[in-house]
C-alpha positions in Angstrom: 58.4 147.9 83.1 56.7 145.2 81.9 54.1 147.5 80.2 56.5 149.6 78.4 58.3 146.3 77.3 54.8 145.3 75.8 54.3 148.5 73.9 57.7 147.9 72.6 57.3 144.2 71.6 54.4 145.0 69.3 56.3 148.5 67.9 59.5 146.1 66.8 57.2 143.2 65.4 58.0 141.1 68.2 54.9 138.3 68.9 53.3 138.6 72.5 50.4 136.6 74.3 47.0 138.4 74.1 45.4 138.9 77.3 42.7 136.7 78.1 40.1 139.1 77.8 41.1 140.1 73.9 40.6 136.4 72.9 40.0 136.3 69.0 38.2 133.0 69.2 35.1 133.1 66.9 32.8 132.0 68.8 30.3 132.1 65.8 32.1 129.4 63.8 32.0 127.2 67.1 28.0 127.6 67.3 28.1 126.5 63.3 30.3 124.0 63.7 29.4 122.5 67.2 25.7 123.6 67.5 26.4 125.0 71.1 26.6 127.8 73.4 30.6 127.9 74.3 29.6 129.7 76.9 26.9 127.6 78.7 27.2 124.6 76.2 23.1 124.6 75.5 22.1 123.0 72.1 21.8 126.3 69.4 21.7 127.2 66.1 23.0 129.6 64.0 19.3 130.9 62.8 18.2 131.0 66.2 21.3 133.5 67.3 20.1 135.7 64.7 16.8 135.5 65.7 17.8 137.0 69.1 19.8 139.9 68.6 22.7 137.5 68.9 22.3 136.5 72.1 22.1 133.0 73.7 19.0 132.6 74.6 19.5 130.0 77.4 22.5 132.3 79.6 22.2 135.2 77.7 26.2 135.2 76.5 26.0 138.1 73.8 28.0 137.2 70.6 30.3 139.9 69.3 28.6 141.6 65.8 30.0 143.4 63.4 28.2 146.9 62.2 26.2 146.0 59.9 24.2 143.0 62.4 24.1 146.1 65.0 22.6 148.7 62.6 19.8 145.7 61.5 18.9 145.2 65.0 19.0 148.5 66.0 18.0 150.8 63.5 14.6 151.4 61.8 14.2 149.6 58.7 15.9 151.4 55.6 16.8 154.4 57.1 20.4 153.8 57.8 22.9 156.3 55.3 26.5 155.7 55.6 28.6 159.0 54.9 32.7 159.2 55.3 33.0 155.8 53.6 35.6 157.4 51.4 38.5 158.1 53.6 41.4 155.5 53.5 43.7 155.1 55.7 47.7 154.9 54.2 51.1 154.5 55.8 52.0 157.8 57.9 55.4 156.3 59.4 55.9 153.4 56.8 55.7 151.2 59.3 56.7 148.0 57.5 54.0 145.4 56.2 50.9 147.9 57.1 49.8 148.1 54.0 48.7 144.1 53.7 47.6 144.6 57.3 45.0 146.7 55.9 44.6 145.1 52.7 43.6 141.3 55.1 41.2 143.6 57.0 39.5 144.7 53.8 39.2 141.9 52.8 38.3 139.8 55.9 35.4 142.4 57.0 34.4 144.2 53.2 34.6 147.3 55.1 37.0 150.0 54.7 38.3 151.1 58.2 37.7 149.9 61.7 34.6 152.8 62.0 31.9 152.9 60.1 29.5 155.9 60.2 26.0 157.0 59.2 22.8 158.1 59.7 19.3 156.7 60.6 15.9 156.7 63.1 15.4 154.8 65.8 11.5 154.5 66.6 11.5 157.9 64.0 13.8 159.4 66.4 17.0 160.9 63.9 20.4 160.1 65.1 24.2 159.6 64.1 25.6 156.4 64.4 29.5 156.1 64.8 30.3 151.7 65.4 33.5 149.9 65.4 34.3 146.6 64.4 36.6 144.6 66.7 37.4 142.6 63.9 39.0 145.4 61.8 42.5 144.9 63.4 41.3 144.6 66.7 38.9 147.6 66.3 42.5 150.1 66.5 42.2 153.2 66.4 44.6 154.9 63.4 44.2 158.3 61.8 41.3 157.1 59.5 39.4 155.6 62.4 39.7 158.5 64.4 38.6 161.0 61.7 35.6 159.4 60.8 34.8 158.5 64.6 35.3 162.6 65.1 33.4 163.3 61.6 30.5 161.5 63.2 31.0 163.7 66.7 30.7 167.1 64.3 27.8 165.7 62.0 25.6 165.4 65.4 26.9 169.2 66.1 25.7 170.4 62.8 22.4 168.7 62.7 21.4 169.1 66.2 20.8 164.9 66.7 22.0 162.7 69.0 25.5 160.8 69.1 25.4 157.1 69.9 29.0 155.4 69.7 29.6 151.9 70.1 33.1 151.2 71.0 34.7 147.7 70.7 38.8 148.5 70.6 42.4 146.9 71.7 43.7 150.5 72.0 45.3 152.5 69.4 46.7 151.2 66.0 50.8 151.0 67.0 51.1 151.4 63.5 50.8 154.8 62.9 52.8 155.7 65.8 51.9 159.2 67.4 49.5 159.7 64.5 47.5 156.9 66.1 47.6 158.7 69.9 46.3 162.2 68.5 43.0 160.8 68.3 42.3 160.2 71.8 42.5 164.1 71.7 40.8 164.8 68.8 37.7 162.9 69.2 37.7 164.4 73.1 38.2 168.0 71.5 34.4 167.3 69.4 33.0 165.7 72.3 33.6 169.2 74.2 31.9 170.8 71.7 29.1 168.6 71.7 29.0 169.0 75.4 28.6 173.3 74.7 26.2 172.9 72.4 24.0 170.2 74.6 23.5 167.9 72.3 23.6 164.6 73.5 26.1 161.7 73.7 25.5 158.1 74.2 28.4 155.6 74.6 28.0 152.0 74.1 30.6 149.7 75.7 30.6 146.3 74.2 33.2 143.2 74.1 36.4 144.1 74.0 36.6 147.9 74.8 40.6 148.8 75.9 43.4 150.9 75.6 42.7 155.0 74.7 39.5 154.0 73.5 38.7 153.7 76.9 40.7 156.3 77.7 39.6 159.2 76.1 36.5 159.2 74.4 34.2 156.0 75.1 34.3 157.4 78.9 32.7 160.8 78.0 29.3 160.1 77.2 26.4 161.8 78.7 25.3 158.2 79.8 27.3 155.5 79.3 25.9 151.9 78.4 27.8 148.4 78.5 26.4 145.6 77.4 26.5 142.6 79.6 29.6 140.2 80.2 31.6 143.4 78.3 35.5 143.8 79.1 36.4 146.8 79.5 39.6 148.4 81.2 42.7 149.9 79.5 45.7 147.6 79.9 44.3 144.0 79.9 44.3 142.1 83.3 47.8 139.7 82.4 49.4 143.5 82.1 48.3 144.7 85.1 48.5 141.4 87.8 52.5 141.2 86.4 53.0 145.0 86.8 51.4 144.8 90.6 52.4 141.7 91.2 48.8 141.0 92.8 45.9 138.9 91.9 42.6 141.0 90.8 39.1 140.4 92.0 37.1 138.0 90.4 34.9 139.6 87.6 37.8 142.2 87.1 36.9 144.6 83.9 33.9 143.2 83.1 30.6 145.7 82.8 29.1 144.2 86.1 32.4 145.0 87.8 32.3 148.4 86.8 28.8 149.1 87.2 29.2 147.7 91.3 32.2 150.6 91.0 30.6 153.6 89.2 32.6 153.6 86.0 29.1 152.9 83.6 25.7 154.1 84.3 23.6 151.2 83.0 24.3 147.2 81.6 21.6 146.5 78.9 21.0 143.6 77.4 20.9 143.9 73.5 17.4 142.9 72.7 16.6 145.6 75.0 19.0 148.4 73.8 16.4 149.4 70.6 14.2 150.8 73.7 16.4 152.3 76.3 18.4 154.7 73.5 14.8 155.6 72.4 13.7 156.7 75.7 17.1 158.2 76.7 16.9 160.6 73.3 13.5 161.8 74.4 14.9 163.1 78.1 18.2 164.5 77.0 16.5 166.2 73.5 13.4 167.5 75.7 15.1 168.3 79.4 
């Protein structure tokens, strides 16, 4: 019950606790501010983050990055073109006080939805890039997000190139209501189709990835990638230990955890990620 009563909470407006692993700390503003790792405390600085992939370079804690840092570090230079940009999303259930929801995460981000899409090379390999921004209202998945995610799915069917999707999500946007939910089986639906025609999917799992993100399509990837230190589950762990009334393992939900348990096939570290899609387009395009 005390799921349900969640869901309802956050449907009626009603505050709740985040789980710990869907902290909104910026942990950015504490290396500006502070000059430190918060995770292992080591002296940084902001230039030197960005110097390496975003990743502390002393315990190797990897910062959360919004899509345009993960298309600079990822793609080749200049060959990055967005397309669906001009979808909005608006208020399918008039759900009250969306609207300046959206309008903060405009303005907060400069981007126009939680997914942004496009393509580009990667070592002069062509792909299509689908990435999500945590930041975007918690990275939810509404109507918009979903289209475009799916938009991406089809654009890889037309063109014959790899998919790569990097998922970063609290669940579905609440705020659209069912609207919301009927993306889980939309984006699944293209992924079939993707499957028939073999052209490859990659999933990338990075910090946070929850709810029917995780659900439906970030766990249907050909190979599926986390980075390290990632959470990743569907309810978050506060949910589940008062639901079962038990205390989880240590670890629980991270990547490592379900790499031990067979849930992802590989944790890479960022710096190293340029590489490994590279090589994995050349033995899914040529098997």
């Amino acid at each position: 019950m005390a799921f349900f009563s969640g869901v309802v909470d956050r449907l009626l407006g009603r505050q709740q606790p985040l789980p710990r692993d869907l902290s909104f700390r910026d942990e950015r503003s504490f290396v500006a501010q502070k000059h430190s790792c918060p995770s292992c405390h080591a002296h940084l600085e902001a230039g030197e983050l960005e110097n390496n992939f975003y990743v502390c370079p002393q315990c190797g804690h990897h910062y959360r990055i919004n899509p345009a840092e993960r298309i600079r570090t990822l793609v080749d230079q200049g060959s990055f073109q967005e397309f669906s940009q001009e979808i909005q999303s608006v208020n399918p259930i008039g759900f009250p006080g969306y609207e300046a929801k959206l309008g903060e995460a405009k303005s907060a981000t400069g981007q126009g939805e939680a997914v942004t899409n496009g393509t580009a090379t990667i070592d002069g390999r062509k792909v299509v890039l689908s990435i999500m921004n945590f930041k975007f209202m918690g990275g939810s998945m509404g109507s918009v997000a979903g289209e475009k995610l799916t938009r991406a799915l089809l654009t890889g069917l037309e063109k014959q190139q790899p998919v790569i999707l990097f998922t970063t999500s609290g669940g579905m946007r609440m705020q659209e209501g069912i609207f919301s939910l009927m993306q889980m089986a939309k984006a699944s639906a293209a992924i079939a189709q993707l499957e028939m025609a073999h052209v490859p999917l990659f999933v990338v799992l990075t910090d946070p990835t929850y709810g029917g993100v995780t659900a439906s399509f970030a766990m249907l990837g050909d190979v599926i990638i986390a980075e390290p230190g990632a959470s990743i589950g569907f309810a978050g762990p506060r949910v589940i230990e008062s639901t079962i009334r038990q205390k989880l393992p240590e670890g629980f939900q991270k990547s490592e955890f379900l790499l031990e348990k067979g849930f992802v096939d590989a944790i890479v570290p960022r710096p190293e990620l340029k590489k490994t899609l590279a090589f994995l387009i050349d033995t899914h395009l040529n098997r």
